[in-house]
C-alpha positions as CSV (number, residue, x, y, z in Angstrom):
1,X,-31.3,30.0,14.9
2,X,-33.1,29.5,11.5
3,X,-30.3,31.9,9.8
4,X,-27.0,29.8,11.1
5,X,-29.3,26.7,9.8
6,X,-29.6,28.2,6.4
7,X,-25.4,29.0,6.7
8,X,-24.8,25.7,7.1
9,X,-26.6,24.8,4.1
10,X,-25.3,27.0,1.9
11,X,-22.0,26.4,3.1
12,X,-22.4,22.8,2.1
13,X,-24.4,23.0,-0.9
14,X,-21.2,25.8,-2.3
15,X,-18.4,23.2,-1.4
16,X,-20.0,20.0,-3.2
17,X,-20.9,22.1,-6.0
18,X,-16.8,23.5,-6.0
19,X,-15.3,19.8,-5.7
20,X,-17.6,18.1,-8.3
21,X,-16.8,21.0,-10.6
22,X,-13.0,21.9,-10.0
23,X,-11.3,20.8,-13.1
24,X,-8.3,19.7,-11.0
25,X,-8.6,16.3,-10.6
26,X,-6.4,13.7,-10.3
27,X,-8.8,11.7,-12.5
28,X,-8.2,14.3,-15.1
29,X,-4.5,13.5,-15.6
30,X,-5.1,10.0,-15.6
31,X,-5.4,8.7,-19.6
32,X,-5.7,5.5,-20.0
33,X,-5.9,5.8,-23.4
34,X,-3.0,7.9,-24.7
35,X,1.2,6.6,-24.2
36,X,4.1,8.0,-25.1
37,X,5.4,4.5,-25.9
38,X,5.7,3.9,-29.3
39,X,6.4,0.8,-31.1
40,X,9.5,0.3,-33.4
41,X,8.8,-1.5,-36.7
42,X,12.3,-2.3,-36.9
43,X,12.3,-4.9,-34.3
44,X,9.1,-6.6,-35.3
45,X,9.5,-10.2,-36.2
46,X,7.0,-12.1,-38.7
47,X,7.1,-15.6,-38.0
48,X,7.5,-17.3,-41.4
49,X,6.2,-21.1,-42.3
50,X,8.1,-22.7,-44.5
């Protein structure tokens, strides 16, 4: 009884360990920080005063 306790527990302990580790996330494709939009300095407008 003690052994399919311990199974259990292993089991679990072996599958958190593999999701928080597995490098294939969603999160992981998700970059806030880079775009491929870039910004054309052709059609940039500086308000003059005058």
């Amino acid at each position: 009884m003690k052994t399919k306790f311990y199974l259990y527990i292993l089991a679990a302990a072996s599958t958190i360990l593999f999701v928080s580790c597995n490098p294939d996330s969603i999160a992981d494709e998700d970059n806030p920080y880079e775009t491929e939009q870039t910004v054309d300095g052709r059609k940039i407008k500086i308000p003059t005063h005058g």
